[in-house]
C-alpha positions in Angstrom: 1.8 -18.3 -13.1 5.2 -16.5 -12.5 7.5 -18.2 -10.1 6.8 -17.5 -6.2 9.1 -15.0 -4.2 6.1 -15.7 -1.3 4.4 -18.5 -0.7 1.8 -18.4 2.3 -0.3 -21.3 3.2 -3.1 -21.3 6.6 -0.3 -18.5 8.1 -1.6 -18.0 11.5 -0.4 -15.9 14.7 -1.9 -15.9 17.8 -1.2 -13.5 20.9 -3.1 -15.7 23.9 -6.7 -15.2 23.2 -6.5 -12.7 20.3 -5.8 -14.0 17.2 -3.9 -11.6 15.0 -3.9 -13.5 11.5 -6.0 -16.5 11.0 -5.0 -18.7 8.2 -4.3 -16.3 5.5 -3.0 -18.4 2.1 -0.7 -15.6 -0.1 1.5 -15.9 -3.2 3.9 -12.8 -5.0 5.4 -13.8 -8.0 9.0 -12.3 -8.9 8.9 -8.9 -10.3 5.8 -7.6 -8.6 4.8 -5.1 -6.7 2.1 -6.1 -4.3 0.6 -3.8 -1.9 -0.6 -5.7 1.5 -3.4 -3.4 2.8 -6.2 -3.2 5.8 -7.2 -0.9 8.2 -5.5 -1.1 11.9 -5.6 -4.1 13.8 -6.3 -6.3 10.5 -2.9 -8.4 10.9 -1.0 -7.0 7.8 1.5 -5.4 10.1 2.2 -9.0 12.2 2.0 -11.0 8.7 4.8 -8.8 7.2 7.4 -9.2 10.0 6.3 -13.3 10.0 7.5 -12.8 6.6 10.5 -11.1 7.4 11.8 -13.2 9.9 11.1 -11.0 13.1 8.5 -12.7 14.4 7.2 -16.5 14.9 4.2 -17.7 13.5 2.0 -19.6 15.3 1.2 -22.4 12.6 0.9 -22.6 8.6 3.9 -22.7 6.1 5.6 -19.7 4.7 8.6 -19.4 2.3 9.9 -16.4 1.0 12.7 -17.0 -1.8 12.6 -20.8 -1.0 13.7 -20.1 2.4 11.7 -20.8 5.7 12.0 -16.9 7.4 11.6 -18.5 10.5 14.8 -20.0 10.6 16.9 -16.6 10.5 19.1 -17.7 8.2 22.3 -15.6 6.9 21.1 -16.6 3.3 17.9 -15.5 2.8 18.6 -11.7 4.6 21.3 -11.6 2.2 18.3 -11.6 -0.5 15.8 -9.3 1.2 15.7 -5.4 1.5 13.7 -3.8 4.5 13.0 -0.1 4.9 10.6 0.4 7.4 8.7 3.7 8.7 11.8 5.3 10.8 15.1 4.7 10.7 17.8 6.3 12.4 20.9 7.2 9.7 23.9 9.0 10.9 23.1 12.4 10.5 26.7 13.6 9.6 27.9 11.0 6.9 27.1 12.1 3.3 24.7 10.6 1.0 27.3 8.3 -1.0 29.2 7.3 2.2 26.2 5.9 3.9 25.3 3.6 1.0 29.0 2.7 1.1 28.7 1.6 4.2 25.7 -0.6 3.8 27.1 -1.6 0.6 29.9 -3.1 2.8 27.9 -5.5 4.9 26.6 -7.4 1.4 29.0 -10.2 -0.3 27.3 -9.0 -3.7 26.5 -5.1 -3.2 24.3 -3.2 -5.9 26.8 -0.6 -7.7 26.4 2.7 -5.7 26.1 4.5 -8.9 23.0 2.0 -10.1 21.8 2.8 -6.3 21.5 6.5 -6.4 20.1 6.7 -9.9 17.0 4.8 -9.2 16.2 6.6 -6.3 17.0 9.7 -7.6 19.7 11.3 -5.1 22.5 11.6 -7.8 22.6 15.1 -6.9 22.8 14.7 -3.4 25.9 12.4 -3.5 28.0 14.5 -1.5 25.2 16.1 0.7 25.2 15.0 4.3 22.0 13.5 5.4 21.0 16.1 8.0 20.4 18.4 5.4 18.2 16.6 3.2 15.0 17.3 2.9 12.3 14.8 4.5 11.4 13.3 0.4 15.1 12.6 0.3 15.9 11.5 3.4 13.2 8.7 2.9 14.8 7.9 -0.5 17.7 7.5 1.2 15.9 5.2 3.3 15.1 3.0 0.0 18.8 3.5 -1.0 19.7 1.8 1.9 17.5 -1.3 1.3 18.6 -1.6 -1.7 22.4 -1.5 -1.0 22.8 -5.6 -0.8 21.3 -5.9 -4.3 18.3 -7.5 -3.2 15.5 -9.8 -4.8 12.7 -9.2 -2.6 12.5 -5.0 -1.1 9.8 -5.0 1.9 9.2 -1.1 1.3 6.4 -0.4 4.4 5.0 3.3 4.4 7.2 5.0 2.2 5.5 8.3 1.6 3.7 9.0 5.2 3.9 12.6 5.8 4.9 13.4 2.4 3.3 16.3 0.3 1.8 15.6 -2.5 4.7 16.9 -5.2 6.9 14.2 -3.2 4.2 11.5 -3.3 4.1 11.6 -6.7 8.5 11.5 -6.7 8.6 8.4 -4.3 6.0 7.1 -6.4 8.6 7.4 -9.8 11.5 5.3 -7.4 9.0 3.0 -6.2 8.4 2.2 -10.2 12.4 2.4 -11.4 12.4 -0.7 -8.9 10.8 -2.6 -11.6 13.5 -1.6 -14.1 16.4 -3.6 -11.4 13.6 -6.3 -11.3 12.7 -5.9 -7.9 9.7 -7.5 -6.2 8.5 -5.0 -3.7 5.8 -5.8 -0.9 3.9 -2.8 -0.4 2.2 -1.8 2.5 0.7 1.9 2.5 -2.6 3.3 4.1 -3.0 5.6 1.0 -5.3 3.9 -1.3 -4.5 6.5 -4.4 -1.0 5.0 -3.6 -1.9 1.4 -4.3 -3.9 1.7 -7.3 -1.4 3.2 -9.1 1.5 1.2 -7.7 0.9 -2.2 -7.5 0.1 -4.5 -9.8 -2.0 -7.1 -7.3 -3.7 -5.6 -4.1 -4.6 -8.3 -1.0 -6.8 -6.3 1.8 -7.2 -7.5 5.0 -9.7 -7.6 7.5 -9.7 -8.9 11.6 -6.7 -11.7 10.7 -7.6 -12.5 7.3 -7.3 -11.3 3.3 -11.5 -10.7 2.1 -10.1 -9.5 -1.4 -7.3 -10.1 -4.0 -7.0 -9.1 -7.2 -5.1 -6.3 -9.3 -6.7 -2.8 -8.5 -8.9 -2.6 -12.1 -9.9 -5.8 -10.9 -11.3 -5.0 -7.7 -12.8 -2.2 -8.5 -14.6 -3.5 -11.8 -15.9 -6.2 -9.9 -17.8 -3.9 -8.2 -20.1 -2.7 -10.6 -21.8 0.6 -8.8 -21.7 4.3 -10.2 -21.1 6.9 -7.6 -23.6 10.3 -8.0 -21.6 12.9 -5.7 -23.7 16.5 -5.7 -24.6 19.2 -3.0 -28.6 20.4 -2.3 -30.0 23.2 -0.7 -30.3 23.2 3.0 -34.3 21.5 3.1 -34.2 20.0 0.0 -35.2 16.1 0.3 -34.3 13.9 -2.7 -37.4 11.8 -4.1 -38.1 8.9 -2.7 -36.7 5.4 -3.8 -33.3 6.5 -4.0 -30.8 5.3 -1.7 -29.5 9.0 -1.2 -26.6 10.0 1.9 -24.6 12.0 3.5 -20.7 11.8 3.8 -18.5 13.5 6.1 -17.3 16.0 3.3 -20.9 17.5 3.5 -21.8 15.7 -0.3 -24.9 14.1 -0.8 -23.9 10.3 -2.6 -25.9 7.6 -4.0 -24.5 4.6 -5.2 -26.1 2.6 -7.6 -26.0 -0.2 -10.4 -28.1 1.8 -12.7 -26.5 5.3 -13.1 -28.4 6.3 -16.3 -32.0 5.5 -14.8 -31.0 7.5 -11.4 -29.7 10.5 -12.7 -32.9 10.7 -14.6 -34.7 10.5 -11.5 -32.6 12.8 -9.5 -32.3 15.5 -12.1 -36.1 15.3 -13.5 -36.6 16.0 -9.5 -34.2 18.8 -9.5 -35.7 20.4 -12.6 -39.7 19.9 -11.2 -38.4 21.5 -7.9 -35.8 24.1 -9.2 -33.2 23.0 -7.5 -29.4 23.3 -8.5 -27.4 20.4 -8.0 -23.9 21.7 -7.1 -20.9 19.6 -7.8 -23.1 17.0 -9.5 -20.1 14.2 -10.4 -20.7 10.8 -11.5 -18.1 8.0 -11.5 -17.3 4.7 -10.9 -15.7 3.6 -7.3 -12.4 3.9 -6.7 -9.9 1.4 -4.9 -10.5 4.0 -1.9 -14.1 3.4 -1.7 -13.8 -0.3 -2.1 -11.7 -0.4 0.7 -14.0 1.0 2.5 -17.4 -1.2 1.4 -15.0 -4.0 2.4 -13.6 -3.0 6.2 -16.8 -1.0 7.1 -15.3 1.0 10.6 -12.9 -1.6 11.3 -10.0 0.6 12.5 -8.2 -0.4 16.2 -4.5 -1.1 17.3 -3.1 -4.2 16.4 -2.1 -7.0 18.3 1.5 -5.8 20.2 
């Protein structure tokens, strides 16, 4: 084991009668980047402000960089980089004089050169930050965070909205972080986002974490095959497979035993002559054991 930027033990946050997170243990060593995930209402929200020091827990222990975050102490903000879903930068400064200016509220600022370069807006130096475009406004947003130099970068919903070309660029900053050796809690409702960020995963579920591991791990220890394919309108699959329906309209069968089901589902096909569109096999993804894990679980969190 690495040496703990977080350290959770029984963490626990009530609102009167609902309760939020329910003795959740967690631990991110330095240098990570460790992706908090769950469907809404699951807690992950409430446990990452505990951890940031706006909000009280109800009961446990929690230290983030050997502080107590409950405390609010000078110290430990000094150490700790938030960028959160919206934030409201003046529109008319340019790109280099608003880092400048949260450079200034740091005793031990990151170089604003060092800054720029890891989240790619070199170019945009000298740009104000009306006119950049919604990608670079939001790595602006990381600049920002990253302005006091420091240890720990809370980085929540970075690339909501975002098409996929500036997924994929927010996803290249996210991993320069690493090269400043930053440990980055991640918290992200894309799932492709995760698995090829982070390199530990915790998913939670109504107050608590039901799985932890790095993505590869997750996912290999479920050991199911997916068969994905599209049948004529009619056409019934044999018998003693577990065949369904998804919303895209696919036809899906999961199963531990791909090579003796294919057989059966394509022997069928043949003896019926029917075409088997799209036929895929492949193992699960994070996504879809996200989903075996949280079933429909999806309502508002506690306020």
């Amino acid at each position: 084991m690495g040496e703990a930027v977080i350290e959770v033990r029984g963490l626990r946050k009530r609102y009167g009668a609902i309760e939020a997170v329910r003795g959740i243990d967690l631990r991110i060593e330095r240098g990570e980047v460790f992706a908090l995930l769950g469907p809404n209402g699951a807690g992950k929200t409430t446990t990452v402000e505990i951890l940031e020091g706006h909000r009280t827990r109800s009961g446990g222990e929690v230290s983030v960089l050997g502080f107590d975050p409950g405390r609010n102490e000078v110290a430990l903000k000094e150490r700790t980089g938030i960028v959160l879903q919206q934030t409201g930068l003046e529109p008319y400064l340019t790109v280099a004089e608003t880092v400048d200016m949260f450079r200034g509220f740091y005793p031990r600022p990151l170089p604003l050169e060092d800054i720029l370069e890891v989240v790619g807006l070199d170019e945009q130096r000298d740009q104000r930050v009306r006119r950049l475009s919604g990608g670079q406004q939001r790595r602006l947003d990381v600049a920002v965070g990253l302005a006091g130099n420091p240890e720990l970068l809370f980085l929540d919903e970075p690339t909501t909205g975002f098409d996929p070309s500036a997924r994929r660029g927010a996803w290249s900053m996210i991993r320069n972080l690493r090269t400043l050796g930053k440990t980055v809690l991640l918290t992200t409702h894309y799932l492709d986002e995760a698995q090829a960020l982070a390199d530990r995963v915790a998913i939670m579920v109504r107050g608590e974490i039901v799985a932890e591991d790095t993505p590869a791990g997750l996912v290999a220890a479920d050991a199911d095959a997916v068969i994905r394919f599209r049948a004529p309108e009619g056409a019934s699959p044999p018998e003693g497979l577990d065949v369904r329906e998804t919303e895209e309209g696919l036809l899906e069968l999961r199963t531990a035993d791909p090579t003796r089901d294919l057989h059966a589902l394509t022997g069928w096909a043949l003896e019926a002559g029917v075409a088997l569109e799209g036929l895929v096999v492949s193992r699960l993804s994070l996504e879809d054991v996200f989903l075996r894990l949280t079933g429909d679980q999806d309502s508002e969190e506690a306020p």
